[in-house]
C-alpha positions in Angstrom: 111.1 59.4 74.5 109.5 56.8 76.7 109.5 53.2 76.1 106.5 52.0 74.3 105.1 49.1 76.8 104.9 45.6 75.9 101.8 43.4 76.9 101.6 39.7 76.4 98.0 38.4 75.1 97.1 34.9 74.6 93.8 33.6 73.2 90.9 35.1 75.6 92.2 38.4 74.2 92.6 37.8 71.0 89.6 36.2 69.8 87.0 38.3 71.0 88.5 41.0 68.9 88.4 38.8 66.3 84.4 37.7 66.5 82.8 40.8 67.8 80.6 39.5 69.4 78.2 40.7 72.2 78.3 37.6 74.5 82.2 37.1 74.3 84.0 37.5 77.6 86.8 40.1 77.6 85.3 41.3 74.6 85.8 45.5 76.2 88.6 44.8 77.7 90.0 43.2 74.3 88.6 45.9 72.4 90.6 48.3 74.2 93.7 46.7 74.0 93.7 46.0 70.2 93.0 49.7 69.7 95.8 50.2 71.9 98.1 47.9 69.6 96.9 49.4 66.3 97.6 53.1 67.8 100.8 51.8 68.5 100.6 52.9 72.6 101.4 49.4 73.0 103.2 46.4 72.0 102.1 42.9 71.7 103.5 39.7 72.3 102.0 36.4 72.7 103.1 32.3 73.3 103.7 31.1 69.9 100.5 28.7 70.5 98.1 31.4 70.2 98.1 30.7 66.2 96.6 27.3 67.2 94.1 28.3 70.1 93.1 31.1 67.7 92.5 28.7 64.7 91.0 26.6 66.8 88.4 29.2 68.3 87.6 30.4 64.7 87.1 27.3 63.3 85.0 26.2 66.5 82.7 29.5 65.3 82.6 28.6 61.9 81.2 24.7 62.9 78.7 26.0 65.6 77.5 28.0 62.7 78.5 31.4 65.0 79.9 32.9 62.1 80.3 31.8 58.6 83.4 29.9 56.9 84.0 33.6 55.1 84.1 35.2 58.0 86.7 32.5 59.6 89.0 32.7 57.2 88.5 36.7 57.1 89.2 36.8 61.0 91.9 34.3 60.3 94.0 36.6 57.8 93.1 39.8 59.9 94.9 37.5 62.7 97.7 36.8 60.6 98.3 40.6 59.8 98.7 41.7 63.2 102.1 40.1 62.6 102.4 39.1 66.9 105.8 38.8 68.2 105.4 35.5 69.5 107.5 33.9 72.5 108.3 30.3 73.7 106.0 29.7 76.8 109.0 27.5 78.2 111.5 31.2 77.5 109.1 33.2 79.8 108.9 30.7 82.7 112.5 30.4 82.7 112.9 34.5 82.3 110.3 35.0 85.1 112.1 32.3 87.6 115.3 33.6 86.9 114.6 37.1 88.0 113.0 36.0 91.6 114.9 36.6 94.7 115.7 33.4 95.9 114.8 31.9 99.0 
């Protein structure tokens, strides 16, 4: 059985599949990847700041009156649920640097 591939997301992914909305950038190519996640063809991981940069974008949203504070804190326990294996940022630098040929 084939290994089920792992993708790391951060924020510009994640929260245009959280605000559906027409004019978000990356909103297709997020889209496709979420349905990806929920159909479990992939995995997802994601630096353990994207619970701030998404709360951040929602709440941004909610005070430019994008969507309603309802519908924040709906996108913010629909976040929550995806249950994200999140990563240290610093864990990945060091993984990727330690796996280059060196010089």
């Amino acid at each position: 059985m084939a290994e089920v591939p792992r993708l790391m997301v951060d924020a510009s992914v994640a929260v245009p599949a959280l605000l559906y909305s027409q004019d978000e950038p990356y909103r297709e190519i997020s889209n496709q990847v979420f349905a990806d996640f929920r159909e479990g063809r992939i995995i997802l991981i994601a630096p353990e700041h994207i619970r701030v940069e998404v709360g951040h974008a929602l709440l941004k949203a909610v005070r430019r009156r994008r969507i309603s504070p309802q519908l924040g804190a709906g996108r913010l326990g629909l976040f929550g649920s995806w249950q994200l294996e999140t990563v240290r940022h610093t864990d990945v630098l060091i993984g990727r640097l330690a796996s280059r040929p060196a010089l």
